[in-house]
C-alpha positions, 0 to 999 in steps of 0.5 A: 500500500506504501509503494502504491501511495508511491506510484501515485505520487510520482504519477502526479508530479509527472502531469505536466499541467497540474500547479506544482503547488496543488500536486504539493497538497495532494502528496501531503493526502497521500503521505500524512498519517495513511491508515495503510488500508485499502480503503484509505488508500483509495479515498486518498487517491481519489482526494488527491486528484481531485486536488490536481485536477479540476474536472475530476473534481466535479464528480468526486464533489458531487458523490461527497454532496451525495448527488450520485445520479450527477456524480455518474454522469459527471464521471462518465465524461472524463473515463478513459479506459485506454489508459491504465494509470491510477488516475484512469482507475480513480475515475472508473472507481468513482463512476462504479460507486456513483452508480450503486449509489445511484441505485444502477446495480447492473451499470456498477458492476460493469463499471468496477469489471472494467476496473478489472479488465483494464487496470488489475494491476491497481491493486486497491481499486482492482481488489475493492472493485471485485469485492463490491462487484459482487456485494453488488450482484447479491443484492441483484440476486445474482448469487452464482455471479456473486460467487465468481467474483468472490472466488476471483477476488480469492484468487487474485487478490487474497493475499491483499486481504485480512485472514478473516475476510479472507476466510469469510469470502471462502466460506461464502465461494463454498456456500454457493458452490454448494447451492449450484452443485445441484441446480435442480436440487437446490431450487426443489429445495427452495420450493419446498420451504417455500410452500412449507412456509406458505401453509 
């Protein structure tokens, strides 16, 4: 998490039409007391840019005022996936949040999946990205999509998680591996509590 807060740094002083004083600001986010979580990381980030870069801070004002539908579509006009930088993986970051938070479930998902098709390398983005991707498909009740997210988050990202929240996310891959085993047996099971519950 350090070296990315690193990499970000350099990325910054790199962008040749930011002000050396608001690229100054924005590496004082990134360095001054980071709780050394994904999370932070990411929230860093984002503050960070947005510091820098005017129309970055449009969206990531509106998503603090809480105003998600114009947040999404304020993000949307500044994504660019030809690039894999973290600036590129902050902006789809916050257009895939805006979007859930906006209550466009299936429009967030492909957002943070392309997060992790273009950018799986920015490992906070890419990481939580896959996590809500599939936070975000069970509450579609897309639960056999859940647990593909879960298991790839597992696999590529599990080092980069807590053992607890690592064990949870496995036992969560075990209980739909389980469910979808047996299709047709899971569902005949379903229905049968459900008339049960019916009487």
């Amino acid at each position: 998490l350090s070296v990315e807060r690193q990499q970000v740094i350099a990325e910054l002083r790199e962008g040749l039409l930011y002000d050396p004083d608001d690229v100054d600001a924005a590496v004082k986010i990134l360095t001054d007391k980071p709780a050394d979580t994904q999370q932070d990381n990411i929230d860093r980030i984002l503050r960070a840019f947005a510091k820098v870069d005017g129309r970055f801070g449009k969206p990531f004002k509106l998503f603090g005022e809480k105003k998600y539908a114009e947040a999404a579509v304020a993000a949307k006009q500044i994504l660019d996936l030809q690039q894999a930088t973290y600036f590129s993986a902050a902006k789809q970051f916050l257009y895939a949040e805006a979007l859930i938070k906006a209550g466009q479930g299936e429009d967030g998902v492909e957002a943070y999946r392309d997060i992790l098709t273009n950018m799986p390398e920015r490992i906070s983005f890419a990481a939580t990205g896959s996590l809500r991707a599939a936070e975000a498909y069970e509450k579609l009740r897309r639960k056999y999509y859940a647990m593909e997210m879960y298991a790839y988050c597992l696999k590529n990202y599990g080092m980069t998680l807590s053992q607890e929240k690592f064990d949870e996310l496995y036992a969560r891959v075990q209980e739909y591996t389980e469910l979808y085993k047996d299709p047709l047996g899971s569902v005949a099971k379903l229905m049968a509590d459900v008339q049960k519950r019916l009487k």
